[in-house]
C-alpha positions in Angstrom: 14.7 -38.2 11.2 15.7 -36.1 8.3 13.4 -32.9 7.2 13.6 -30.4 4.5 12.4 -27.2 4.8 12.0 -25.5 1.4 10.9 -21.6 0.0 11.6 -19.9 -2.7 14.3 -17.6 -1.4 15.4 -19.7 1.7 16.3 -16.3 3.3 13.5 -15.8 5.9 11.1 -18.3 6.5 12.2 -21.5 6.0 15.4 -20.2 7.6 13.5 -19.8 10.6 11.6 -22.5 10.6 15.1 -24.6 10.2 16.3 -23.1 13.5 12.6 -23.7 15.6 12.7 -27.0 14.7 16.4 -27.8 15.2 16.4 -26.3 18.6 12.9 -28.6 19.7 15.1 -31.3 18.7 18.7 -31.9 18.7 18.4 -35.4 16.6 16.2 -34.1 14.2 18.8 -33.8 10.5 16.9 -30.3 9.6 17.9 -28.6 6.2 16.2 -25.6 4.4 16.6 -25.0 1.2 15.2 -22.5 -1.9 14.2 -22.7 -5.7 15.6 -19.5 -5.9 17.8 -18.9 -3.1 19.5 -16.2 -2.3 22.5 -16.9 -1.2 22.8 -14.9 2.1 20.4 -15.0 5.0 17.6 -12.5 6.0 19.5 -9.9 8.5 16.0 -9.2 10.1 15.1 -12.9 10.5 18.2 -13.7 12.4 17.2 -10.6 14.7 14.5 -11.8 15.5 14.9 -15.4 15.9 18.1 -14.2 18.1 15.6 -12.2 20.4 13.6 -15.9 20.8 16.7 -17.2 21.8 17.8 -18.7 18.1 20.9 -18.5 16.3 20.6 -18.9 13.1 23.4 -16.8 11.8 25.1 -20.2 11.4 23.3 -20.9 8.3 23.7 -20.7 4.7 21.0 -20.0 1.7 21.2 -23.1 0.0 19.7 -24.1 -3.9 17.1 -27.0 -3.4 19.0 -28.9 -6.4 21.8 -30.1 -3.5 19.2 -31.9 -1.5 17.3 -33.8 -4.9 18.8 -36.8 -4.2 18.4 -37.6 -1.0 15.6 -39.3 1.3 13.8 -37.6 3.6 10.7 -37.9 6.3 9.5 -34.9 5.7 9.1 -32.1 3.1 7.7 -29.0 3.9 7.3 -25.9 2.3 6.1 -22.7 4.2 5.7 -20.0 1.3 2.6 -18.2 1.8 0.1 -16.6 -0.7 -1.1 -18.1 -4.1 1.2 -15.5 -6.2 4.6 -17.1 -4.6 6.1 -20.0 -6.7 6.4 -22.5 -4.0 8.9 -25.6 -5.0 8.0 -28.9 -6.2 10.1 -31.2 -4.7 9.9 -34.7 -7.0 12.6 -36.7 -4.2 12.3 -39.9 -2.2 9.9 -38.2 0.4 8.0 -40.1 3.3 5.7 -37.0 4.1 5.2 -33.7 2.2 3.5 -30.9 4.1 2.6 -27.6 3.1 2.3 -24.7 5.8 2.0 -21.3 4.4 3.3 -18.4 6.4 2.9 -14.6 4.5 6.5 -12.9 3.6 7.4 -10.3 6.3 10.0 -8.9 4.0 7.0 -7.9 1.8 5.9 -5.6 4.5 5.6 -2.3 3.9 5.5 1.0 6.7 7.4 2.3 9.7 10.9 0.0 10.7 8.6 -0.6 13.8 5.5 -2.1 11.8 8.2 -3.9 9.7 10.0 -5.3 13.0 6.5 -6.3 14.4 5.6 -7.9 10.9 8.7 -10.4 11.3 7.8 -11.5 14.7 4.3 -12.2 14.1 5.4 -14.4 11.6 8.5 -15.7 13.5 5.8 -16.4 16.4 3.5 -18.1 13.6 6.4 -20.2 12.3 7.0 -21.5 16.0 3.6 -22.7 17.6 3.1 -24.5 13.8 6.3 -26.2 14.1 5.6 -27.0 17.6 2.5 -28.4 16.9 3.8 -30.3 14.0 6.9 -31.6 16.2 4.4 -32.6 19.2 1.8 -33.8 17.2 3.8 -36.1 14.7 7.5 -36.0 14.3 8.4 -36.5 18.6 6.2 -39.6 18.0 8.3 -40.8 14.9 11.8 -40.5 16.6 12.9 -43.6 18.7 
C-alpha cells in the first residue's frame, strides 16, 4: 500500500497527515509531497504532532515532481480553502481523495490562539485519517 500526501507547501499539513497515518500503520509506504515546497518542515507542526506522540522531525519538504512517476493507491490532497492552489497530480493513481483542512500557519493573534489553531487542525487531520484508514485503506492491506 503506497499513499501520497500532497499540499502546496508540504510544511504543515500534509506533513502531519504523513506521520498520523504512518504511525496507524507501519506497512503503509506513506510520502508527502508539495507543488511548492518549502524545503524545511513547519517547527510548530512538529510541536504539536510531538505533543500527540508523533515524530515527524524525521522528515523532509519534498517537490511533488520526485514522486510523478510512480504508482500509487492513493492520492490525497488536504489544502483547504478555494484561494489555495492545490496540486494536480496526472500519475498512475488507484484512488485520489481530496480532504481539505484550513492552514493554521495563516492564523493570526496571541502565540496561544496560534498554538490552539495548530492543534485543532492537527486533531482534524487525525480523526479524518483515522476514519479514512478504518474505513478503507485497513480493508485494502493483506
Amino acid at each position: 500500500m503506497k499513499v501520497l500526501i500532497l499540499c502546496t507547501g508540504n510544511s504543515c499539513r500534509s506533513q502531519m497527515a504523513h506521520g498520523f497515518l504512518q504511525s496507524f500503520d507501519e506497512r503503509i509506504t506513506v510520502c508527502s509531497a508539495g507543488t511548492k515546497a518549502t524545503g524545511k518542515l513547519n517547527p510548530k507542526a512538529v510541536e504539536v504532532m510531538r505533543e500527540a506522540g508523533v515524530d515527524i522531525s524525521h522528515h523532509t519538504s519534498d517537490q511533488v515532481d520526485m514522486y510523478l512517476n510512480d504508482e500509487w493507491d492513493y492520492v490525497i490532497t488536504v489544502c483547504g480553502g478555494a484561494n489555495e492552489t492545490c496540486p494536480a497530480f496526472l500519475g498512475k493513481v488507484k484512488h485520489r481523495l481530496h480532504i481539505g483542512f484550513d492552514d493554521p500557519s495563516d492564523a493570526i493573534g496571541t502565540p496561544e490562539f496560534v498554538m490552539s489553531e495548530y492543534r485543532r487542525v492537527r486533531d482534524e487531520i487525525k480523526t479524518a485519517f483515522r476514519k479514512l484508514y478504518d474505513e478503507e485503506i485497513k480493508q485494502l492491506i493483506k
